[in-house]
N, C-alpha and C positions, 0 to 999 in steps of 0.2 A: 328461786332465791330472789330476794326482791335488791333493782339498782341501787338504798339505801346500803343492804352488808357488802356489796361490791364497792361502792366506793367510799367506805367507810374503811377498808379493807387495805385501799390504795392511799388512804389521806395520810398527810405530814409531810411538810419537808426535813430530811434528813439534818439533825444536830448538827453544827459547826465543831468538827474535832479536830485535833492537831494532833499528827498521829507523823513522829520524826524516826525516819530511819536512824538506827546507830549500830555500830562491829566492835568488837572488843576483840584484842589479842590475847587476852587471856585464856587459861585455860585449866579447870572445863568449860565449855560454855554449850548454854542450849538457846537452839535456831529456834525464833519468832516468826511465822508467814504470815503478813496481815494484806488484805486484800480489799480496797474502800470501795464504794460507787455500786453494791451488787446489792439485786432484791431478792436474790434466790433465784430468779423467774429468767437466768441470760446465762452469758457464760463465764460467769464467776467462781463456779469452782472447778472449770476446767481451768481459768488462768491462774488459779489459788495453787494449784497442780501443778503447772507450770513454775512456778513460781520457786517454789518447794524443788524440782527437777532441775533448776538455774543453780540450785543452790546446796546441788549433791543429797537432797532427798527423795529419792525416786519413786513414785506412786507404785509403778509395776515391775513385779519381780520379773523375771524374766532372761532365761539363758544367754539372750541376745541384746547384747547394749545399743541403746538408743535414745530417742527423744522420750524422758520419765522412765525409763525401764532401763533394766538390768539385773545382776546378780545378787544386787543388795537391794533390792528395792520391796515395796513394804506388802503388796498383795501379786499372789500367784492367781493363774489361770483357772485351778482347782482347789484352790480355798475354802471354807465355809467362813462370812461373815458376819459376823453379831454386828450389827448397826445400834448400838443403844441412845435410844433419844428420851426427851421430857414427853409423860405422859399424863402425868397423875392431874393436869389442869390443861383446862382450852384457852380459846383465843389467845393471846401474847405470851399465854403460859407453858406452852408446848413449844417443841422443835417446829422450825421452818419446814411444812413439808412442800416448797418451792425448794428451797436445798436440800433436804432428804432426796427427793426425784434426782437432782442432778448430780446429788453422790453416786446413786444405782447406777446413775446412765455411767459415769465415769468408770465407775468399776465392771459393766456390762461390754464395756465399749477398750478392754484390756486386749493390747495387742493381739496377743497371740490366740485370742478366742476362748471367752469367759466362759468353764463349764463348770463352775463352782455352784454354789449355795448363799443366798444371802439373808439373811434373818433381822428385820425391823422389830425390836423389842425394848421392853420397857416393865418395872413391878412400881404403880401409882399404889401399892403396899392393899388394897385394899380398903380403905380409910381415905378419909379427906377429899379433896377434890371437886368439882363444881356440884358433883350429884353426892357428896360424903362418901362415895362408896369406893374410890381409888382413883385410879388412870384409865383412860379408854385410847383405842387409837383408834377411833370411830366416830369423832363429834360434830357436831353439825356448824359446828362455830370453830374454825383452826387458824393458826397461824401460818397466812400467805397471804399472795395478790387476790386468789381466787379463794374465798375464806370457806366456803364448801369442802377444799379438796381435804378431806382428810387423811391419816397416816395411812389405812386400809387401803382409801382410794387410789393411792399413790403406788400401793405394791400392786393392786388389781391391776394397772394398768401396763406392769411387765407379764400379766399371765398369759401362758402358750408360748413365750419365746424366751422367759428363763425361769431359773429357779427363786424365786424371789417370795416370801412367806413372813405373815406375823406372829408374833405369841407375847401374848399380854401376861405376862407372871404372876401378875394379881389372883387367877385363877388357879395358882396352885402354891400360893406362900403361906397356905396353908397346911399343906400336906408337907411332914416331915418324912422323908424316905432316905434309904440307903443308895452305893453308889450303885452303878450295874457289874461292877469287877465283883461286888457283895453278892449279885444274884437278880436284885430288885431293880425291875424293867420299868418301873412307873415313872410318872413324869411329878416333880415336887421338888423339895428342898431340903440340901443336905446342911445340916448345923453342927459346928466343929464347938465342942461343951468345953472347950479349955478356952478359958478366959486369956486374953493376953496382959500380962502385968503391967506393961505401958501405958496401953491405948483401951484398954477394959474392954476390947469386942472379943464378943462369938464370934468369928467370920460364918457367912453360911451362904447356898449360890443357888442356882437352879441346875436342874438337869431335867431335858425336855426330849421328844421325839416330835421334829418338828414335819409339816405338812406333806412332807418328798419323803417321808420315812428315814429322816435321819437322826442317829442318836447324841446328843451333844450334851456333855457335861460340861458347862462355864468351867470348872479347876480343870479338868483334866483331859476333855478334849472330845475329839471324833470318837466312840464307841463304836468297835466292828462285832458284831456280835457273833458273826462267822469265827472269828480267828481268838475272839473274846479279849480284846486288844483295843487300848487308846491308843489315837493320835494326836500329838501335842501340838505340834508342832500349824497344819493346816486351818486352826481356829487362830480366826482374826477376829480382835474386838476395835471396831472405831468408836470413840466416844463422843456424841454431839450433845453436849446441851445447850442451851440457852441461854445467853448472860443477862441475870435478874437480879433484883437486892432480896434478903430474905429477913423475914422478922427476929426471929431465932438467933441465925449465924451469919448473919450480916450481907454474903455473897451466892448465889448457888452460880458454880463453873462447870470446869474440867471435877475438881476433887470432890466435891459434893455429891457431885451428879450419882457418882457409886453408890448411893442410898436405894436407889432404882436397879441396883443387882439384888440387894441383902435382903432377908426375909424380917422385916419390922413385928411382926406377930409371935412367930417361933423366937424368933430372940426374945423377945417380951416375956412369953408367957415362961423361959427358963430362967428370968430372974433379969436381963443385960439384952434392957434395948437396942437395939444398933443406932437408932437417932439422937442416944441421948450418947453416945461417944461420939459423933462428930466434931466435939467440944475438944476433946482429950487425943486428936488426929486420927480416930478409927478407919477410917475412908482412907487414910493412906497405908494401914495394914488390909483394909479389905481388899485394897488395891493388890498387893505384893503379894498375898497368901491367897490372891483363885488367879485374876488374870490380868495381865497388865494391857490398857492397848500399845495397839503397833501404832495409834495417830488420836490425838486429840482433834477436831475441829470446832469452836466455839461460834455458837450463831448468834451474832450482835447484829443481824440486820434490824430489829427490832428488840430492845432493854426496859427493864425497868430498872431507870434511875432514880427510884423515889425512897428513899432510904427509908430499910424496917420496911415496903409496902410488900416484897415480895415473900412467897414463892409466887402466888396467884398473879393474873396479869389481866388486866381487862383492856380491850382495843384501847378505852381513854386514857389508860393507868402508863400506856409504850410510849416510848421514844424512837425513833426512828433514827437509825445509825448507820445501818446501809456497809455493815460490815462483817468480813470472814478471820476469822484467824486460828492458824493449824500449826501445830508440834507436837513434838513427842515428849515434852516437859509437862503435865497438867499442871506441877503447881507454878512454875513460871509464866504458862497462859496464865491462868489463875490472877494470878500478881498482876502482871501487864497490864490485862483488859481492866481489872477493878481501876487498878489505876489512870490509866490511860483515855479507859470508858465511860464505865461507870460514874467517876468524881467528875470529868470534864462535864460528862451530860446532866452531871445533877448541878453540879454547878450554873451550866447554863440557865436551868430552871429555879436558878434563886435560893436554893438550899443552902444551908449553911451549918446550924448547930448541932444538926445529926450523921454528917457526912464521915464521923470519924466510923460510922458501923460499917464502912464500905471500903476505909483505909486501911491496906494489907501494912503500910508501915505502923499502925496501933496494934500493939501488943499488951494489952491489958487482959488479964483471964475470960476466958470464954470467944473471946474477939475473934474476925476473921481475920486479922493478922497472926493471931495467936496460932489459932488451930490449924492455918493452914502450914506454919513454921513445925509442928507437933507432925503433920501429916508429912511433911517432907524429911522430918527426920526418920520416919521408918521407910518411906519410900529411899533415901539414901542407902540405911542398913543392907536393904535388899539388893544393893549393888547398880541400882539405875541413879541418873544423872536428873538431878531436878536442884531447883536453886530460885530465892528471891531477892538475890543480887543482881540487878542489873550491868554493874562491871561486867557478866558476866552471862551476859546475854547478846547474840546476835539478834536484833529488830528489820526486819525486809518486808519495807511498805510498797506496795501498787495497788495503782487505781485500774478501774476495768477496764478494759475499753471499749470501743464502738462498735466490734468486730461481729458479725452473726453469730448465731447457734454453729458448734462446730465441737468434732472432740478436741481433748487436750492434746496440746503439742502443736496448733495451729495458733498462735497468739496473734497472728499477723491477720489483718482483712484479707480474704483472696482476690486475687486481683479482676477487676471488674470486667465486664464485657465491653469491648468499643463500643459506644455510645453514640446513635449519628449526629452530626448537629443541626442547627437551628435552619438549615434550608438543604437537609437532607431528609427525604420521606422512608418509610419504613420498607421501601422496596429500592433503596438506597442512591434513589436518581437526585442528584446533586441540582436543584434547581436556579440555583444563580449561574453556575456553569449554562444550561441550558440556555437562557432568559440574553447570555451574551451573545451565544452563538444566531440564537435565533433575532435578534438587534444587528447585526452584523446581515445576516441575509436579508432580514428589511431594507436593509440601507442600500445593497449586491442591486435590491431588485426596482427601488425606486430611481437609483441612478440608471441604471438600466434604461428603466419607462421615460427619463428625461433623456436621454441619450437619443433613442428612439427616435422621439417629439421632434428635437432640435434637429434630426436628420432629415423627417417629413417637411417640418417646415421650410428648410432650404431646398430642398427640391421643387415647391410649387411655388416661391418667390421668382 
């Protein structure tokens, strides 16, 4: 790789954002984690973790209470996790895989000793994308410090010490299949034909048998094919996308992002594209009706603020924002960051007339303010808590800090080793001590030799 994509890779300083904590007594409200100063590449989302665990949301479940962990907390030790990130485009256009890596490690590095399953996935629908032909998570060009490392790379680098696998959906949104409870053991996509009157989608998911021979259906869970029996309950979906502007719909977040579960093809070809209801909130019934996640994480370390320029992202096209933010709300992430983010950083860059395509408070048909208002009404129905009220939001800003590489739950530097100082050498002889002592016996021994003299000399006077 030549030092040009290296530090082409690394360039920008980070956009000047005003990013204010605020609490509300109201209630319901959904908790905001924003976390500023992080490139992915330190320990940003172990203090994002943190942060989240200060604030009664505990990263690790776990029978035993403690620092992030306990009984309510969002991943077990034996879990299978869907990591769903942006695939369908490279450079600026994909997930951080500098944060991808230290989501794995986090979730690796689980108390009580991770013997789960963790699954890096994504459907770039087979279409579009820098090569027209979908998402890769293999590109030679990604979004990080080190612009090489791509999503593959980043799981390869857990292999032999855990379970850690890709699978690119693209590869089979095309096969429509039945579920395994039906009989049908294939890996493809199952398409639900009943339109929904609201939101006009087909909802439809994958179901895959991923590299460890495990069966997983996005709805319906762990497949034991022994006992012929789902498990619901131990499939965890974390959502990370990318905060970009989109040409279409104004934003792609948390609620968008579900476009990268759904089969864009099979829906198409039975009449109700799934792309073309993002408009009418479909993405929040596709949400509700296969899987919800257990955590939103949005990666703003790098955006496109360039109103209408997005989904695509070209290194010159980013902004550099140097930001994390995690809940369990997608659409009030959603709201936040466009707000918060998005319009600050386009603003910074002079924009002006077209900024309303970015504004969640514009509600005019089609809008992202619209459809994401459209999507939270049926995520409500379903009985989860989402809202783009801010009355009605807890916001909890931190900046990174200085602290080394470390798991979560260490937010604190460790405390350093004594240090010798400036006239102490490395085998710890303190040499001004020394430098006295030995000035002192100089003095012991010249007085002496004058002592001496004066004795000789009066004796042969």
């Amino acid at each position: 790789m030549s030092g040009d994509y290296v530090s082409l890779a690394s360039a920008g300083q980070p956009a000047k954002l005003t990013l204010s904590e605020s609490l509300t007594e109201l209630t319901p409200a959904s908790d905001i984690f924003v976390l500023q100063g992080t490139s992915g590449n330190d320990r940003g989302v172990a203090e994002l973790i943190d942060l989240m665990g200060n604030h009664n949301l505990l990263f690790y479940n776990s029978p035993a209470e403690g620092t992030n962990k306990g009984p309510t907390g969002l991943i077990a030790r034996d879990d299978t996790i869907i990591i769903k990130v942006n695939s369908q485009w490279d450079e600026r256009g994909g997930t951080n895989t500098d944060l991808l890596k230290a989501l794995i490690e986090a979730i690796v590095q689980h108390p009580d000793e991770f013997v789960g399953e963790i699954i890096v996935a994504d459907n770039g629908q087979a279409q579009y994308g820098p090569t027209f032909q979908g998402g890769s998570l293999n590109y030679s060009r990604n979004n990080a410090e080190d612009i090489s490392q791509s999503v593959q790379k980043v799981v390869d680098s857990f292999a032999g010490s855990h379970k850690v696998s890709t699978y690119l959906w693209d590869t089979i949104t095309r096969q429509r299949v039945k579920e395994y409870s039906e009989g049908d053991i294939a890996d493809g996509y199952i398409v639900n034909e009943v339109i929904n009157p609201r939101t006009g989608i087909m909802t439809s998911y994958p179901k895959f048998k991923t590299k460890y021979g495990t069966y997983v259906s996005f709805k319906e869970g762990l497949w034991n094919p022994q006992e012929q029996t789902y498990d619901i309950d131990r499939l965890k979906v974390i959502n990370v996308p990318v905060l970009k502007s989109h040409m279409e719909y104004g934003v792609t977040g948390c609620v968008k992002h579900y476009m990268g579960v759904v089969s864009d093809k099979l829906t198409g070809q039975l009449g109700t594209r799934a792309h073309s209801t993002v408009a009418t909130g479909g993405m929040g019934t596709q949400m509700v009706e296969t899987r919800f996640p257990v955590l939103n994480i949005i990666d703003a370390i790098w955006v496109n603020a360039n109103p209408l320029g997005g989904p695509m992202t070209s290194y010159d096209a980013a902004t550099r924002a140097d930001v994390i933010i995690a809940g369990q709300d997608p659409v009030a992430l959603d709201y936040w960051a466009a707000k918060h983010i998005l319009l600050q950083a386009a603003q910074n860059k002079k924009y002006t007339s077209i900024l309303s395509s970015m504004d969640p408070d514009k509600v005019s048909s089609r809008s992202f303010g619209k459809w994401l208002r459209l999507s939270m009404e049926e995520i409500n129905q379903a009985g989860y808590q989402t809202t783009v009220d801010e009355a009605h939001m807890n916001v909890y800003v931190s900046r990174l800090s200085s602290s080394p590489l470390s798991p979560p739950g260490l937010t604190q530097p460790p405390t350093p080793a004594p240090q010798p100082s400036p006239t102490t050498t490395h085998r710890g002889i303190n040499w001004a001590y020394l430098t006295i002592i030995l000035a002192v016996i100089l003095v012991a021994l010249i007085v002496g030799i004058m002592v001496v003299r004066k004795k000789k000399q009066g004796s042969n006077s």
